[in-house]
N, CA, C and O of each residue as an XYZ file, in Angstrom:
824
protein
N       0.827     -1.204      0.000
C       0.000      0.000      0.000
C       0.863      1.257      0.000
O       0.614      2.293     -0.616
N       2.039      0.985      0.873
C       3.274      2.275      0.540
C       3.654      2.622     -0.601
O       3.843      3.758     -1.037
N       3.785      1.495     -1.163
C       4.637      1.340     -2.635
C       3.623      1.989     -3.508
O       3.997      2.979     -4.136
N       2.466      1.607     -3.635
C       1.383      1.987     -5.090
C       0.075      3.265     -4.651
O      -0.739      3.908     -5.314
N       0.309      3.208     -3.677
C      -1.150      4.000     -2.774
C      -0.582      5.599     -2.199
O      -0.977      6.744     -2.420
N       0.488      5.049     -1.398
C       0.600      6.534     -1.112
C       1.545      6.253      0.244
O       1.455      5.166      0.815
N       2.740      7.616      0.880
C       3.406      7.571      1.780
C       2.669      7.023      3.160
O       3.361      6.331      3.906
N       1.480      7.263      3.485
C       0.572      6.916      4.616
C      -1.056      6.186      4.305
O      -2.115      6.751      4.580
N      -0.934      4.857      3.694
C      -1.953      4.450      3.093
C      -3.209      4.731      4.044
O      -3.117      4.814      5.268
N      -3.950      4.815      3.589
C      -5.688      4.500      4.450
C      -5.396      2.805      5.239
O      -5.156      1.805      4.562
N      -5.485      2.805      6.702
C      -5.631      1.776      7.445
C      -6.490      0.646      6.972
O      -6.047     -0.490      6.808
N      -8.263      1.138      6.664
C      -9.052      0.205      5.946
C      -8.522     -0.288      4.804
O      -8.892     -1.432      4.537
N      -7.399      0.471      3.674
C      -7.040     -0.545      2.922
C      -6.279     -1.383      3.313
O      -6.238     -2.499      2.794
N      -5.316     -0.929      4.567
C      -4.758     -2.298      4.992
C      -5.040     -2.741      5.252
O      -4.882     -3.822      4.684
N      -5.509     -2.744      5.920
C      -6.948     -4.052      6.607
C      -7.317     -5.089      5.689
O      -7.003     -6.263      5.886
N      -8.121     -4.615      4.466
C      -8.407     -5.583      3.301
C      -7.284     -5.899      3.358
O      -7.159     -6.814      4.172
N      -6.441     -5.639      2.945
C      -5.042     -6.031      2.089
C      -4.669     -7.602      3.360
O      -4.628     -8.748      2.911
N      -4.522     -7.404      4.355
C      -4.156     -7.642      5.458
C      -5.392     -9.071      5.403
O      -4.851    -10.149      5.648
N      -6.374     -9.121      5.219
C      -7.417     -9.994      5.066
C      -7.039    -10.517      4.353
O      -6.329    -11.486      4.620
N      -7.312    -10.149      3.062
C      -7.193    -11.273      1.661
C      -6.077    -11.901      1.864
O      -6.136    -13.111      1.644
N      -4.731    -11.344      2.329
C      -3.183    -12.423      2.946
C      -3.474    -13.419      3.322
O      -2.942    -14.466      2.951
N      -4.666    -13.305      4.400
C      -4.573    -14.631      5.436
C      -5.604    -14.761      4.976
O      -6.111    -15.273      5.974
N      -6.581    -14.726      4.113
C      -7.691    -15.774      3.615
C      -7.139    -16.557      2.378
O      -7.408    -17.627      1.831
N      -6.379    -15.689      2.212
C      -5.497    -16.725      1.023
C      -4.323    -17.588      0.863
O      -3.576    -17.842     -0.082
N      -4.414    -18.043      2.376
C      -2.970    -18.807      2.932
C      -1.708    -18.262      2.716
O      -0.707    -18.954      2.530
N      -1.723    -16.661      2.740
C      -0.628    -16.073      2.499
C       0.023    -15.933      0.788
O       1.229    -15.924      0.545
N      -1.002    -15.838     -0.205
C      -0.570    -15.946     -1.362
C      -1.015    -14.662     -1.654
O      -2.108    -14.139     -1.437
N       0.529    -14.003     -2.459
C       0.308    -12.522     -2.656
C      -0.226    -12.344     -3.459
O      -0.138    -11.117     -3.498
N      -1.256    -12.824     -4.898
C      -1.478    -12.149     -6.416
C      -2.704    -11.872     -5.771
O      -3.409    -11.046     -6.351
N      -3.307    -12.540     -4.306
C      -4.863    -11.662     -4.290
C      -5.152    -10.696     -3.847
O      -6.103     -9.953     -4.090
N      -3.993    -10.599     -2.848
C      -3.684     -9.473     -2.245
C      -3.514     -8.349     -3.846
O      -4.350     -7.556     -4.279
N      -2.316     -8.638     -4.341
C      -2.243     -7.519     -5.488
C      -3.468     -7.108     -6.171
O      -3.680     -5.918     -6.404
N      -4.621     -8.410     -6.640
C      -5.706     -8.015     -6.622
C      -6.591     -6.997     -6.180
O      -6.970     -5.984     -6.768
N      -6.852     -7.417     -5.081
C      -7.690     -6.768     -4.339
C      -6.464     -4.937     -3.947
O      -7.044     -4.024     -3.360
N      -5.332     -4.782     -4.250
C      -4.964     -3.546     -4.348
C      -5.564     -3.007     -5.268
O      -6.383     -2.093     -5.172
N      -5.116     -3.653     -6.423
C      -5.112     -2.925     -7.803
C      -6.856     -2.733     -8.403
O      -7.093     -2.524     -9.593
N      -7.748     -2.827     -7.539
C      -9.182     -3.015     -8.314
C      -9.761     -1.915     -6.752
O     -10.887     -1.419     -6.699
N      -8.886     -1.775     -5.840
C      -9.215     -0.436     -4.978
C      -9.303      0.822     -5.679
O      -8.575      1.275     -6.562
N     -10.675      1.463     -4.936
C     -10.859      2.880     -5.294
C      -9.149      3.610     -4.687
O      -8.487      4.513     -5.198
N      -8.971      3.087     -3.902
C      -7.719      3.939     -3.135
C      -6.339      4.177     -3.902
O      -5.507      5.079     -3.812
N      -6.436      2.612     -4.974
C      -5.402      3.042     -5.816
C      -5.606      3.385     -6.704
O      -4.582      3.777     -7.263
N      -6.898      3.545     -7.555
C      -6.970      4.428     -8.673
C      -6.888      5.766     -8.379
O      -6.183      6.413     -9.153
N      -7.682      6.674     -7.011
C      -7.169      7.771     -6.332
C      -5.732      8.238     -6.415
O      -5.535      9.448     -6.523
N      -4.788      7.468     -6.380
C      -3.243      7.652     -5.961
C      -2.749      8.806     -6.864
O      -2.066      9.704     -6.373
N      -3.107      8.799     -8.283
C      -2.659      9.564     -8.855
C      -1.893     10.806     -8.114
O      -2.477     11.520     -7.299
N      -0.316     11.013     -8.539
C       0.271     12.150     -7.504
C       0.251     11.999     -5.931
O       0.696     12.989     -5.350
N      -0.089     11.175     -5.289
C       0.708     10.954     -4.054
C       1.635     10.327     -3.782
O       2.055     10.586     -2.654
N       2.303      9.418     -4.431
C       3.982      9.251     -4.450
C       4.660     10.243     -5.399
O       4.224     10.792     -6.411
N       5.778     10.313     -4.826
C       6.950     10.885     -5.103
C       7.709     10.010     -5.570
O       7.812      8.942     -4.967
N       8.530     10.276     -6.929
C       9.352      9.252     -7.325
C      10.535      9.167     -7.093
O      11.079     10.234     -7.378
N      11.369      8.280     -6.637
C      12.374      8.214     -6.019
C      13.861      8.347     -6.927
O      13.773      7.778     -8.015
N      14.711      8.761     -6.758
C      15.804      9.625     -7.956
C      15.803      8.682     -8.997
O      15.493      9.258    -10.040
N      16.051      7.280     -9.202
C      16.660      6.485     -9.774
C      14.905      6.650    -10.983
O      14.914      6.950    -12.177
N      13.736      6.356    -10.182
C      12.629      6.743    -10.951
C      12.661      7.742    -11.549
O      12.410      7.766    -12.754
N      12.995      8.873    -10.820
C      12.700     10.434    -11.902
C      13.941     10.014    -12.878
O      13.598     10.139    -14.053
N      15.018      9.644    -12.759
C      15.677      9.778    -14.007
C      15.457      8.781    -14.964
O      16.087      8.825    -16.021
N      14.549      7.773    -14.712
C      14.451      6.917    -16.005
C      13.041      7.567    -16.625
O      12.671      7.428    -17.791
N      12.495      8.144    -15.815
C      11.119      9.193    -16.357
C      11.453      9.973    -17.419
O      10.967      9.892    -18.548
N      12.303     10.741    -17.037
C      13.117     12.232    -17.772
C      13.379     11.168    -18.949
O      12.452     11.213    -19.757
N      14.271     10.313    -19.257
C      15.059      9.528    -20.262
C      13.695      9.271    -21.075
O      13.752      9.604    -22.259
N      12.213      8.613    -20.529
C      11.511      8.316    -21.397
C      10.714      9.499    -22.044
O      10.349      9.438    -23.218
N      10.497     10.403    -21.370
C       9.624     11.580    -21.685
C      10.037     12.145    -22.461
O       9.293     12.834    -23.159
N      11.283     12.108    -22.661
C      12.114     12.934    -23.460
C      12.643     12.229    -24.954
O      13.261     12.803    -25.851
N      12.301     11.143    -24.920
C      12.319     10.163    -26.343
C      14.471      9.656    -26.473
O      15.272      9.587    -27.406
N      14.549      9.431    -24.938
C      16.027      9.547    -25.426
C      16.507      8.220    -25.509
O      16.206      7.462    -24.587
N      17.466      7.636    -26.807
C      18.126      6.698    -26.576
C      19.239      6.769    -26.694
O      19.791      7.802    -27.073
N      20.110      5.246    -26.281
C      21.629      5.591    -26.768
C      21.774      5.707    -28.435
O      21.148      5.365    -29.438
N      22.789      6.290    -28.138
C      23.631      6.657    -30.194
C      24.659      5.619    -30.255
O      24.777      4.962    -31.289
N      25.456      5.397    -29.189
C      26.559      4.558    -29.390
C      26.978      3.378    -28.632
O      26.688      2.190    -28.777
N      27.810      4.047    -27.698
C      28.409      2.432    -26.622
C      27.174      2.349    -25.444
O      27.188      2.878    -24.333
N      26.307      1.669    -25.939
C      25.237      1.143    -24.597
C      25.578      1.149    -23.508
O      24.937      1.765    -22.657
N      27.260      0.109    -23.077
C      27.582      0.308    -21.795
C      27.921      1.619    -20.706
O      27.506      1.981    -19.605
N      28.860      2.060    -21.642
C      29.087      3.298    -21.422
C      27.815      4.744    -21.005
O      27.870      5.617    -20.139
N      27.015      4.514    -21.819
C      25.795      5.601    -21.683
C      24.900      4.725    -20.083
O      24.662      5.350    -19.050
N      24.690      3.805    -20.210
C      24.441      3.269    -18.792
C      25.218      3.266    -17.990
O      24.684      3.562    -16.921
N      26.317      3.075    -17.883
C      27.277      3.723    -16.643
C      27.321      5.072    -16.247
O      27.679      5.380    -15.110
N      27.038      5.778    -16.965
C      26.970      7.338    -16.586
C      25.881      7.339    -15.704
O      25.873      7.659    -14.515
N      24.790      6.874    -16.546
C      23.027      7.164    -16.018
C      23.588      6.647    -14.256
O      23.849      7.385    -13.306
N      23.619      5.358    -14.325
C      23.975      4.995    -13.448
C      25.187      5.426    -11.936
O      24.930      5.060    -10.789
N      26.480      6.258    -12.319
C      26.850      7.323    -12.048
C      25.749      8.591    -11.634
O      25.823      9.058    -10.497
N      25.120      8.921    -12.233
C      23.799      9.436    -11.702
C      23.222      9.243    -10.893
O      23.344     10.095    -10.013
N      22.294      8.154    -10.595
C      21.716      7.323     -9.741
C      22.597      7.129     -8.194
O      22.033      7.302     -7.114
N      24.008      6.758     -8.317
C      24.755      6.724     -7.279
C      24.895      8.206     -6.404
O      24.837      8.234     -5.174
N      25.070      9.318     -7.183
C      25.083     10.263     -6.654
C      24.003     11.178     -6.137
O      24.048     12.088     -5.309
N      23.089     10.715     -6.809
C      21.583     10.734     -5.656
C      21.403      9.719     -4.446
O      20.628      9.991     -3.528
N      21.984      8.788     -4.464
C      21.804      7.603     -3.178
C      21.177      7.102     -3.312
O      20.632      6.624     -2.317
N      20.534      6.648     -5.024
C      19.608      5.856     -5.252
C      20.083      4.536     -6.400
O      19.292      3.978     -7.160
N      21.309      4.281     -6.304
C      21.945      2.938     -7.178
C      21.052      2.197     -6.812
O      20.432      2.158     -5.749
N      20.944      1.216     -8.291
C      20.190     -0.073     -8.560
C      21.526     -1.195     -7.495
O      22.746     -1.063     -7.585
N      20.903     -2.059     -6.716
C      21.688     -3.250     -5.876
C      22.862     -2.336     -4.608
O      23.873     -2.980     -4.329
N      22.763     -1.426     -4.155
C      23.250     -0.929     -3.398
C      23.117     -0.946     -1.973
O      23.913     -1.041     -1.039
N      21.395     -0.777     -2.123
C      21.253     -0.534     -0.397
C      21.626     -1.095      0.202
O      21.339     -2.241     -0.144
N      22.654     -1.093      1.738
C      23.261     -2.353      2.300
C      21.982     -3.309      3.373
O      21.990     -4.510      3.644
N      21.351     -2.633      3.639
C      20.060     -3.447      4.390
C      19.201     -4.266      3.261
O      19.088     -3.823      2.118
N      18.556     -5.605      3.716
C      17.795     -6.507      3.304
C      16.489     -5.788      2.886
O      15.972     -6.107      1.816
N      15.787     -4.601      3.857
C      14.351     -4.014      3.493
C      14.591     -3.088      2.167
O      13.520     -2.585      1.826
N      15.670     -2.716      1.323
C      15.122     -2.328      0.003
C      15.509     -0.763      0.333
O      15.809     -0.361      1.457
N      15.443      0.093     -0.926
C      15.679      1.464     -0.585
C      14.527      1.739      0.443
O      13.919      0.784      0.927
N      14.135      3.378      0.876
C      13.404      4.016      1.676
C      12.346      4.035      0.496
O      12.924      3.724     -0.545
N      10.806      4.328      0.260
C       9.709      4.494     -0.305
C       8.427      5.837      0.321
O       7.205      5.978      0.265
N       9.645      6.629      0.909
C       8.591      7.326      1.158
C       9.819      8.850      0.540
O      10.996      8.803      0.185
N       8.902      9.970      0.646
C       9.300     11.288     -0.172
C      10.261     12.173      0.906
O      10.996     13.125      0.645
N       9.965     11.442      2.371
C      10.921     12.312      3.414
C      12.422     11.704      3.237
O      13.461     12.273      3.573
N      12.288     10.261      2.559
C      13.783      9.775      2.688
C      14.381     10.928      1.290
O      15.398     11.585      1.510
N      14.016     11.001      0.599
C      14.755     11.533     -0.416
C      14.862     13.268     -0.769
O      15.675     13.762     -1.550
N      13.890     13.972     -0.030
C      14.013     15.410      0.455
C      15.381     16.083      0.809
O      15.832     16.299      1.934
N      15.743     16.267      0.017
C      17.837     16.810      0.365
C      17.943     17.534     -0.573
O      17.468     17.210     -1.662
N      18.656     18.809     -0.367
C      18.819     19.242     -1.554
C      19.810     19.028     -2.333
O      19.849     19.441     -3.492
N      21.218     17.986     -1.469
C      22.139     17.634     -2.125
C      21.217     16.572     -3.808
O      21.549     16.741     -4.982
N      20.195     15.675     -3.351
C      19.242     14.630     -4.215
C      18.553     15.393     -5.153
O      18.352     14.904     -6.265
N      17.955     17.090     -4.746
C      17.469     17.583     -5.875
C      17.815     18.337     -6.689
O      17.248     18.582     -7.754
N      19.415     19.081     -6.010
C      20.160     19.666     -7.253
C      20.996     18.756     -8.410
O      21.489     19.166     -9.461
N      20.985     17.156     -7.770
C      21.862     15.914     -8.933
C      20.587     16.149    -10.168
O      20.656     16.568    -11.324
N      19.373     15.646     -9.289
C      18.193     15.779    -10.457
C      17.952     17.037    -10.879
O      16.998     16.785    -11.615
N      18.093     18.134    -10.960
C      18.241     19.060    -11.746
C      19.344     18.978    -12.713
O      19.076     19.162    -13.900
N      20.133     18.813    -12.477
C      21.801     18.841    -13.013
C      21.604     17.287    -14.157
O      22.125     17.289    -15.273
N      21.106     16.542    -13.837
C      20.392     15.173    -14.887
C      19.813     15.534    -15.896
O      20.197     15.432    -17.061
N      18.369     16.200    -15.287
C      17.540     17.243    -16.384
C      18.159     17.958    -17.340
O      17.800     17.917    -18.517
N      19.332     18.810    -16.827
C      19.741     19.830    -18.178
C      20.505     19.204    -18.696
O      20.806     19.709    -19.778
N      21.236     17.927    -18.399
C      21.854     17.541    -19.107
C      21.750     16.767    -20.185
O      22.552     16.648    -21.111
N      20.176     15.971    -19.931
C      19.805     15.507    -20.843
C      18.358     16.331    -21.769
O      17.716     15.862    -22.709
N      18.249     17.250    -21.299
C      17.905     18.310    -22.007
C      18.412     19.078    -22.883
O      17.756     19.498    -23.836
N      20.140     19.478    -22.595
C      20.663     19.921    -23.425
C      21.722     19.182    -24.043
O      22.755     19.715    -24.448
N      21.419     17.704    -24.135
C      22.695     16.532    -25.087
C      24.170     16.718    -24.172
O      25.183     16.602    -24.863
N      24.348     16.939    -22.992
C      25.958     17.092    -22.730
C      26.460     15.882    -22.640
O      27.624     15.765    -22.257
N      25.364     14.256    -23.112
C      26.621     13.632    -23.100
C      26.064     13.361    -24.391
O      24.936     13.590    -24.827
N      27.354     12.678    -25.070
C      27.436     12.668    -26.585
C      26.690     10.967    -26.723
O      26.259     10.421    -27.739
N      26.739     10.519    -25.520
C      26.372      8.762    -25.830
C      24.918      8.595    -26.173
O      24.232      7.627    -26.502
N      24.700      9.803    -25.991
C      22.306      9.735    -26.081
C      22.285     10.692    -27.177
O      23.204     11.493    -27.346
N      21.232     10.626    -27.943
C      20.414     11.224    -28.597
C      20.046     12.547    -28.164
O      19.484     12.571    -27.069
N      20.212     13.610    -28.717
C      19.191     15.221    -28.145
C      18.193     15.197    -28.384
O      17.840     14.853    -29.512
N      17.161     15.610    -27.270
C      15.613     15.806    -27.606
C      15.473     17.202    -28.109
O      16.099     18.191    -27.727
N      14.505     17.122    -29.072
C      14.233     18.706    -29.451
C      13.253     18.514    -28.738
O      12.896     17.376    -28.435
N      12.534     19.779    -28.268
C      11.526     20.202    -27.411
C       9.885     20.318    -28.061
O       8.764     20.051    -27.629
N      10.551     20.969    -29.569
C      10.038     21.548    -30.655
C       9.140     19.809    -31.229
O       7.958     19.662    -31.539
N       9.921     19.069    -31.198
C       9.129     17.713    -31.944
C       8.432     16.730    -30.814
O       7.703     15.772    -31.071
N       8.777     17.133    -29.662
C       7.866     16.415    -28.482
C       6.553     16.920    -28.717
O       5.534     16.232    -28.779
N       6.657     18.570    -28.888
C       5.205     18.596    -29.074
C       4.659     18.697    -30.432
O       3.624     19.339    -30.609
N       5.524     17.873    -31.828
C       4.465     17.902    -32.756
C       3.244     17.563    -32.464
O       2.829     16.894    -31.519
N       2.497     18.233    -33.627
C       0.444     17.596    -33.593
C      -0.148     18.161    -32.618
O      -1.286     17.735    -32.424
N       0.461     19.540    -31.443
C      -0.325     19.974    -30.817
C      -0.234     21.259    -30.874
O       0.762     21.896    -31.216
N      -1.296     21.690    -30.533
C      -1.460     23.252    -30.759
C      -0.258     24.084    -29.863
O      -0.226     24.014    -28.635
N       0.553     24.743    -30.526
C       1.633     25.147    -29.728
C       2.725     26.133    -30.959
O       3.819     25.989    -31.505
N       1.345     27.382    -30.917
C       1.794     28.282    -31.978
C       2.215     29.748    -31.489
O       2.714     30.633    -32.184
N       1.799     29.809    -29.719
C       2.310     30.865    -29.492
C       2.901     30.579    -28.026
O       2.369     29.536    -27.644
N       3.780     31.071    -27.045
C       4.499     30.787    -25.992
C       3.319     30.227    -25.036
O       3.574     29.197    -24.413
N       2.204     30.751    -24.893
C       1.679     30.125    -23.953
C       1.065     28.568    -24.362
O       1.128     27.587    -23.621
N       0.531     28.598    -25.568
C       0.509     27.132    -26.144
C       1.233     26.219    -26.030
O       0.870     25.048    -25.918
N       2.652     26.721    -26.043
C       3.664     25.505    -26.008
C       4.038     25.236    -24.684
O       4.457     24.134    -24.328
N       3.890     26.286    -23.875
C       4.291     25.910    -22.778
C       3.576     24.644    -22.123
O       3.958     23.591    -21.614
N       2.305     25.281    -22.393
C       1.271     24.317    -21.894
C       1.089     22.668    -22.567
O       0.487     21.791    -21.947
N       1.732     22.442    -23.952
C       2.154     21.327    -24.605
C       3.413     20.442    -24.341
O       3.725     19.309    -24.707
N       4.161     21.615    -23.379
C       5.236     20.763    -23.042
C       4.765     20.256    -21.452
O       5.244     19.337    -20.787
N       4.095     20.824    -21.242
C       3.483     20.325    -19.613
C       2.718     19.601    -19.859
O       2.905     18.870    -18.886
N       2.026     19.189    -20.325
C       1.228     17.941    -20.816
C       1.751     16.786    -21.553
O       1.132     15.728    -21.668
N       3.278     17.094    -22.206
C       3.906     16.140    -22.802
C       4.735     15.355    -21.858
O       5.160     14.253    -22.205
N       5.011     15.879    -20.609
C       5.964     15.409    -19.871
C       5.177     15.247    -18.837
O       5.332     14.038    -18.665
N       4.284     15.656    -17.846
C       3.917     15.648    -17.037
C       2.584     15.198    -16.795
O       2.160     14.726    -15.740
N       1.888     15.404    -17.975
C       0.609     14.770    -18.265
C      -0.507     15.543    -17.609
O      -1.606     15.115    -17.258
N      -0.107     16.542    -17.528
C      -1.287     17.926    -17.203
C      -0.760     19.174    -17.516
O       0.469     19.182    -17.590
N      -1.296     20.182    -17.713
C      -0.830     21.784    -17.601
C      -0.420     22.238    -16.379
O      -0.445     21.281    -15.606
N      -0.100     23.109    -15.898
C       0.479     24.013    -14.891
C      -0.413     24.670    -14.181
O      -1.311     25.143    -14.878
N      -0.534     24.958    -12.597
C      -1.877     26.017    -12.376
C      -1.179     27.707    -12.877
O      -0.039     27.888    -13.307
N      -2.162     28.693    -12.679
C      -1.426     29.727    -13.594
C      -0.246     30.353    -13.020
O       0.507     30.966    -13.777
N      -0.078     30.303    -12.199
C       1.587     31.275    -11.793
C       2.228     30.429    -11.979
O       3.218     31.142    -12.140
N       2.730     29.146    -12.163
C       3.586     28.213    -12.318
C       3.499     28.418    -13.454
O       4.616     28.745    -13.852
N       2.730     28.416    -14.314
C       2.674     28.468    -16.087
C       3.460     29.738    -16.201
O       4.540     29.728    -16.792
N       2.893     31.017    -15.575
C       3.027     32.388    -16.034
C       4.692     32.761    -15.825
O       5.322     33.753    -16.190
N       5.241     31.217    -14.885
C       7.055     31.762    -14.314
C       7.717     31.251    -15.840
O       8.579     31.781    -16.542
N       6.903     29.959    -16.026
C       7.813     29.158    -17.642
C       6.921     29.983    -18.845
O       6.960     29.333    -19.889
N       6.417     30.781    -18.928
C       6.156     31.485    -19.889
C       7.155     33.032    -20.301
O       7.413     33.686    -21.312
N       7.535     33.085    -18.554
C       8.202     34.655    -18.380
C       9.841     34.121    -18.881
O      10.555     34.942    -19.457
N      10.225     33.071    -18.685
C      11.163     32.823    -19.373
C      11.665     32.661    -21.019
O      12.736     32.721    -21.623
N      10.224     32.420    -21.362
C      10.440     32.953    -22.894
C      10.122     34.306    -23.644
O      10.163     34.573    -24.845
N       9.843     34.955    -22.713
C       9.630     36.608    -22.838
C       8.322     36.780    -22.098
O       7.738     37.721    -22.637
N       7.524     36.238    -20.995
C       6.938     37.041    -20.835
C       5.206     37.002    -21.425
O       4.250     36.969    -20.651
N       5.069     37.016    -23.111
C       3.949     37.262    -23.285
C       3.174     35.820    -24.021
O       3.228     35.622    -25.234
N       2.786     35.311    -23.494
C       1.470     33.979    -23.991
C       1.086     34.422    -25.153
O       1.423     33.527    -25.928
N       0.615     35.207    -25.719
C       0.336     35.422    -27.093
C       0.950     36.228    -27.729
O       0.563     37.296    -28.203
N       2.693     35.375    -27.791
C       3.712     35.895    -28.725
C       3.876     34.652    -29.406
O       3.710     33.552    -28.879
N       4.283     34.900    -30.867
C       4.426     33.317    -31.570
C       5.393     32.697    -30.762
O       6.185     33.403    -30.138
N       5.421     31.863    -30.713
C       6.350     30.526    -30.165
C       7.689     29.965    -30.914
O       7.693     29.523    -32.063
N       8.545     30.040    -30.268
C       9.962     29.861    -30.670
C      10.191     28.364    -32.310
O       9.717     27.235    -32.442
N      10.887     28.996    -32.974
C      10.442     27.397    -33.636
C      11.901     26.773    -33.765
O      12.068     25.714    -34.368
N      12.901     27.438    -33.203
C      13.969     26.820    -33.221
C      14.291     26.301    -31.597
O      14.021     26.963    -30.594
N      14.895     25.031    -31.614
C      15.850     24.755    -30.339
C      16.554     25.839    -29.539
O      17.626     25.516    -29.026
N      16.184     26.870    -29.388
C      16.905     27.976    -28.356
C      17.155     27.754    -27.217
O      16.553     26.761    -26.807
N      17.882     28.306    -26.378
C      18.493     28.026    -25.187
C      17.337     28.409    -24.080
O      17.127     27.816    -23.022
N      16.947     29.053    -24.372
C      15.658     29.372    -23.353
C      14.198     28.589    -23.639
O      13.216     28.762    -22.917
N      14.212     27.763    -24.727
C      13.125     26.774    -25.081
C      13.537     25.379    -23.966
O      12.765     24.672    -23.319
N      15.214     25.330    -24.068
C      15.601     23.762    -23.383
C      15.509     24.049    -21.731
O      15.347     23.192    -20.862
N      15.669     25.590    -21.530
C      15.218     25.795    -19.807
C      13.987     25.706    -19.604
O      13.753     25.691    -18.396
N      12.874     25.625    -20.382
C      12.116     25.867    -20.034
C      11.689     24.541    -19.885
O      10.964     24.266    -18.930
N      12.203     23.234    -21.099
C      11.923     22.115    -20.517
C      12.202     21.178    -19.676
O      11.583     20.139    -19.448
N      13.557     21.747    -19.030
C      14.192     21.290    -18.199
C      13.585     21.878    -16.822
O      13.748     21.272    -15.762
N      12.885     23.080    -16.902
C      12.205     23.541    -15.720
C      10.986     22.562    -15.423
O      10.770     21.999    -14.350
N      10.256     22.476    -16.554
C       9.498     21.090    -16.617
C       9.627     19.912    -15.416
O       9.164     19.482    -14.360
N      10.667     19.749    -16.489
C      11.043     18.550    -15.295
C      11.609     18.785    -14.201
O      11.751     17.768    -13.523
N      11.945     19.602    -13.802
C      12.512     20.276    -12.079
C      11.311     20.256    -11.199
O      11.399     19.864    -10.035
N       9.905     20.774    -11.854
C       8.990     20.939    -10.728
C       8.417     19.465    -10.245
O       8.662     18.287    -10.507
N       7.560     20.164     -9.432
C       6.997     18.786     -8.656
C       5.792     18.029     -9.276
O       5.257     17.040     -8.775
N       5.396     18.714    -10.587
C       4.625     17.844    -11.003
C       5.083     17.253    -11.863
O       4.170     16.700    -12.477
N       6.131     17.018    -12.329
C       7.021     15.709    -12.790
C       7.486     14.693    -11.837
O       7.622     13.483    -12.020
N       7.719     15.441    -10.725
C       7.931     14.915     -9.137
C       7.441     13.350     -8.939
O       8.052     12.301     -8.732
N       6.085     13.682     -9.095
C       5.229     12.905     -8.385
C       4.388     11.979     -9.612
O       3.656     12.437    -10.489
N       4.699     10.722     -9.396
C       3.948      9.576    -10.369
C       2.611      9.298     -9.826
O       1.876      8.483    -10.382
């Protein structure tokens, strides 16, 4: 219920959860059942927080990125990544698994790596991945003047728009006015803005 529901699940779902275990001689798929067909976890939407090693394989998919060249190599970096958030794949030295809740990973040493991830694979600094243009994430959607696109890149990555002062800060970074045409080249202030994207908390949170 931590894992899929939320940092402090509802007790009554544990409870079920906690039932179906021992009515089912301890066999977990009914338990998963009876999670996954809860109102509580279709609710979840945005109450976990994703944990570093998650936000950066998020960013990698949202962003259409693959490797160009030495596979190993471009995964050792990512991975280099991951370590320096404190979130390596086979690391944790305890048997219970990383931490799963949003207070273990609250540091700002953990959220300036994931910022510093973001622009980097926002702006191609390593040569082993592919560059995302910003500009072709949002082909096919309306995104003809700054506030359009902004709002296309928040929906491309995040899977909603912005409430308005959060919109109106990534709009002021491209000058300011929502109904100015919209950048059509890769500019340096198009890739902050998608890299701001992914900095906030509603990329944050799965």
């Amino acid at each position: 219920a931590v894992r899929f529901v939320s940092d402090d699940p509802p007790a009554s779902l544990v409870d079920r959860l906690a039932a179906t275990y021992l009515d089912n001689d301890t066999a977990i798929t009914p338990v998963l059942w009876t999670l996954f067909r809860s109102s509580e976890f279709w609710a979840a939407v945005g109450q976990k927080v994703r944990r570093p090693r998650e936000n950066i394989a998020a960013a990698v998919r949202a962003l259409g990125i693959v490797p160009e060249r030495d596979v190993s190599a471009t995964l050792r970096r990512l991975s280099d990544a991951t370590h320096r958030s404190g979130h390596q794949a086979m690391r944790w030295p305890a048997p219970d698994g990383y931490p799963d809740v949003h207070a273990a990973w609250r540091s700002v040493g953990v959220t300036v790596e994931l910022w510093n991830v973001h622009r980097a694979l926002v702006g191609g600094w390593d040569e082993g991945l592919t560059t995302p243009d910003p500009l072709r994430l949002v082909e096919g959607e309306p995104a003809g003047t700054v506030g359009e696109l902004v709002d296309a890149l928040c929906r491309r990555l995040c899977f909603q728009t912005f409430r308005p002062d959060h919109r109106d800060a990534l709009v002021a970074v491209l000058g300011g006015d929502p109904d100015a045409p919209a950048p059509t080249s890769r500019t340096a202030d198009l890739l902050e803005v998608t890299a701001l994207v992914l900095d906030s908390p509603y990329f944050a949170r799965r």
